[in-house]
C-alpha positions as CSV (number, residue, x, y, z in Angstrom):
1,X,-16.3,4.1,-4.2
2,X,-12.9,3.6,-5.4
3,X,-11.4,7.3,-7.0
4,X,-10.4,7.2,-10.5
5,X,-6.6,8.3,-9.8
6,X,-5.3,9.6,-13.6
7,X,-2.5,8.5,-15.0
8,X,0.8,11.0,-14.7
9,X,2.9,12.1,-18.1
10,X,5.5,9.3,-17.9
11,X,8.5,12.7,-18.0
12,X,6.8,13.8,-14.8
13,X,7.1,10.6,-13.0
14,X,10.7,9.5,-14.3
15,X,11.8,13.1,-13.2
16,X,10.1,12.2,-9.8
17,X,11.9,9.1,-9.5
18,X,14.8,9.8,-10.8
19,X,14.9,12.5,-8.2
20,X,14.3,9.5,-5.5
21,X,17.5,8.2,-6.7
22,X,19.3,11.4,-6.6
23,X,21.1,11.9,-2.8
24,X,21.3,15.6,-3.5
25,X,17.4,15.7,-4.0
26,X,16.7,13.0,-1.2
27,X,19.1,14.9,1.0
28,X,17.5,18.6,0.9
29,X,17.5,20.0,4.1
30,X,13.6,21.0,3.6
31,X,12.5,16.7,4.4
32,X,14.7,15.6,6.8
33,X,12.0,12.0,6.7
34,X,13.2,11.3,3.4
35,X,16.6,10.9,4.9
36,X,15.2,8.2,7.7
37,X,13.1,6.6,6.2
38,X,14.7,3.0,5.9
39,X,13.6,1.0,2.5
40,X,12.5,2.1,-0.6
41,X,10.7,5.5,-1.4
42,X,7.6,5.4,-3.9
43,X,6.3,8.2,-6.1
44,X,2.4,7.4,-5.6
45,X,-1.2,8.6,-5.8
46,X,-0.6,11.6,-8.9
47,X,-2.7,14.3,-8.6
48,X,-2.8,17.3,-10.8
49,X,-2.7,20.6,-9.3
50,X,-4.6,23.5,-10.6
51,X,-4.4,27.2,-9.5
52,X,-7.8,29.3,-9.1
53,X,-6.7,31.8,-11.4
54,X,-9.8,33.6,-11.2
55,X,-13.5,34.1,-9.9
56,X,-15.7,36.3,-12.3
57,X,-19.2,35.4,-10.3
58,X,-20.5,32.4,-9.0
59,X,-22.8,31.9,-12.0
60,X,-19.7,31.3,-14.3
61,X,-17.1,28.8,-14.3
62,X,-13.9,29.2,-12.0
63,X,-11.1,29.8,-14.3
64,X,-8.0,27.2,-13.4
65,X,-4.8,26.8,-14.8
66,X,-2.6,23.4,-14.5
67,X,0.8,24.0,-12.2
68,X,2.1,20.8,-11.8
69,X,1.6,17.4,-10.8
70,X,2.2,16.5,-7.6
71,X,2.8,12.5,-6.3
72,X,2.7,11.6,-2.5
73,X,6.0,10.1,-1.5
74,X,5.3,6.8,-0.1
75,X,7.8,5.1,2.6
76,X,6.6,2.4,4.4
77,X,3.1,2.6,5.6
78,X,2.7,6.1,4.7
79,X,2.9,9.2,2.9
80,X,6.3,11.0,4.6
81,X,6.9,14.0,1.6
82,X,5.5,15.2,-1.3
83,X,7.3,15.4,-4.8
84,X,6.6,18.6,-7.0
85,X,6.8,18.4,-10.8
86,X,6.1,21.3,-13.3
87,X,6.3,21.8,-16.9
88,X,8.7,23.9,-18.3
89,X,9.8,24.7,-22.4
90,X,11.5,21.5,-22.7
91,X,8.6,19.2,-20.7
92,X,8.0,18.1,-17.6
93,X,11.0,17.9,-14.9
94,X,10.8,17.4,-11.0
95,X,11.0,20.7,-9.1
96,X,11.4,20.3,-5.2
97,X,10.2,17.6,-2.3
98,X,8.4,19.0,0.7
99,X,6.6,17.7,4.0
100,X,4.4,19.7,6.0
101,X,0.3,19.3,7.2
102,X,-0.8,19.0,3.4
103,X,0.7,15.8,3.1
104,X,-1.1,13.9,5.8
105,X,-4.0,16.2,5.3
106,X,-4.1,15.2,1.4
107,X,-3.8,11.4,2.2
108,X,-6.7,11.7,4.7
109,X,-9.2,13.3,2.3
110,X,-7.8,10.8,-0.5
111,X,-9.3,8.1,1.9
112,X,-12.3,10.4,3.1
113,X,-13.0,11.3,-0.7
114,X,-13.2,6.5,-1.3
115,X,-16.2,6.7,1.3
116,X,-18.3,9.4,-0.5
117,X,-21.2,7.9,-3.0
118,X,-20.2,8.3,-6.5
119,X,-17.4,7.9,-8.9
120,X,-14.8,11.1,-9.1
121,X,-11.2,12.0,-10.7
122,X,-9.2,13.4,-7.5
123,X,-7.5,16.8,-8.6
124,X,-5.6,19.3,-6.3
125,X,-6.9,23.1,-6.4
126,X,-5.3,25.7,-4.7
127,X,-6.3,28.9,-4.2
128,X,-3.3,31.1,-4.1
129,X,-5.4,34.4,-2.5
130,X,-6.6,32.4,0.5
131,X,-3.5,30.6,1.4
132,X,-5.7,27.1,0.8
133,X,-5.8,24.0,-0.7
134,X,-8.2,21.6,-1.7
135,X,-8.9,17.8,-2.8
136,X,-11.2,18.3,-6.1
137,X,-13.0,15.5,-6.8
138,X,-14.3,16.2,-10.3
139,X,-17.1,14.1,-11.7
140,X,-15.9,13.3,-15.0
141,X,-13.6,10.6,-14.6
142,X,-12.8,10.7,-18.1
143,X,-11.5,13.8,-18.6
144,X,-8.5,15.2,-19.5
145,X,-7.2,15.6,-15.8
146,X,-5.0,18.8,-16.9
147,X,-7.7,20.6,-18.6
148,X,-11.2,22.0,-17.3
149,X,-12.9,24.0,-14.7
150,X,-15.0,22.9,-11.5
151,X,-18.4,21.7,-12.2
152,X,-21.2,22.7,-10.1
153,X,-21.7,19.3,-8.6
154,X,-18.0,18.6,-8.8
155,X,-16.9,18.0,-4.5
156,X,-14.0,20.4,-2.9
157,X,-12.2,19.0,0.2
158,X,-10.5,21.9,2.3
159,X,-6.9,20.2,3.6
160,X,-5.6,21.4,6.6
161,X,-4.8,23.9,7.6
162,X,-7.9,25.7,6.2
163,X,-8.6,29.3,6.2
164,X,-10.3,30.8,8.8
165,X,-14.3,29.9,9.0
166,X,-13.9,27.3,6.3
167,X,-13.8,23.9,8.2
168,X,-11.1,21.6,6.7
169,X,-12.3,18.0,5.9
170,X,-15.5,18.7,5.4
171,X,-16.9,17.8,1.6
172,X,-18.8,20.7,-0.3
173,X,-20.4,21.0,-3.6
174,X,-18.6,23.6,-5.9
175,X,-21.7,25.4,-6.0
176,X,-21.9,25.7,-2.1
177,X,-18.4,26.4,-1.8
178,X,-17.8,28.7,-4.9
179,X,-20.0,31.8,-3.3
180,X,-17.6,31.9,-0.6
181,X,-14.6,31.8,-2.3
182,X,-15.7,34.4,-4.5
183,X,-16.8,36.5,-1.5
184,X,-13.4,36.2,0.2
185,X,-11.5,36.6,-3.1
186,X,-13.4,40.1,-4.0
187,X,-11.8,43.4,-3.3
188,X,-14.5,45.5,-1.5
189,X,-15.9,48.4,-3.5
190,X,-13.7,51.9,-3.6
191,X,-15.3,55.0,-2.2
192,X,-15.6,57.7,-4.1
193,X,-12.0,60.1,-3.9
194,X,-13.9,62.9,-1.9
195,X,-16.1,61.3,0.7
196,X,-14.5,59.1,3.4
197,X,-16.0,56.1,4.2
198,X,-18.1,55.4,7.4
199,X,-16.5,54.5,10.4
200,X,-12.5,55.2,8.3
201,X,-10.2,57.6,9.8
202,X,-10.8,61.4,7.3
């Protein structure tokens, strides 16, 4: 089904565009394609991105915080960059272009994310301990897309590259995917101060 893509704060996309038109910006050594692309360059497809602040356990809701909002950098036929936007004290203002696997790798689980049953808001979550990021597709499309947490039955994309032994494109339910995050995510235990631990050097 069609994803229910929400709408951007207008500040975060005129600082996006504006930074289009701004050869400095265009010119950054870090996206040499937004350089060679010939004809116009389009801010599209805004997605929010939330950071995984924190996993208590997997019974209780993930807590996220909003970072940004990110737009995929049309040219052509395709996405060539990314453009990074972030609020600061006096509102929302572009902060850098990039390129790399996650743009491709976002496009194709925007298009994998159209095929799955259901109707979703498409979120970015990254998860900052794990070097990994993911397409959320949160159930309600209604929402305020730069508030709330991931539902149990909300969907989490890995994008590649994934982290080891979590395969990237492959669609999970936040309560399949959460105990595994959490796993990965929690220091193990400390021994007590006196006795070394089996199998660690004395």
């Amino acid at each position: 089904m069609p994803l229910h893509v929400p709408p951007a704060p207008k500040p975060a996309l005129r600082s996006a565009l504006a930074a289009l038109g701004s050869p400095t910006a265009v010119c950054d050594p870090r996206t040499p394609a937004l350089r060679t692309v010939s004809g116009p360059l389009t801010p599209e497809l805004p997605l929010p991105v939330h950071v995984l602040d924190r996993v208590i356990t997997s019974q209780e809701p993930p807590r996220t915080r909003l970072a940004g909002w990110r737009f995929l950098v049309r040219g052509g036929d395709r996405a060539v960059a990314a453009a990074e936007t972030m609020l600061t004290p006096d509102g929302w203002t572009f902060s850098h272009f990039f390129e790399g696997p996650y743009v491709a790798s976002t496009e194709r689980a925007l298009r994998q994310a159209e095929a799955l049953p259901g109707r979703y808001q498409p979120r970015l979550l990254s998860v900052p301990e794990l070097y990994m990021l993911t397409l959320w597709l949160h159930g309600d499309i209604e929402a305020d897309a730069a508030t709330g947490s991931p539902a149990p039955n909300d969907v989490l994309v890995p994008l590649a590259p994934a982290p080891p032994g979590i395969a990237a494109h492959r669609a999970h339910r936040v309560a399949d995917l959460l105990p595994v995050l959490t796993h990965r995510m929690t220091p193990p235990p400390l021994m007590g101060m006196g006795t070394p631990a089996m199998g660690s050097p004395a």
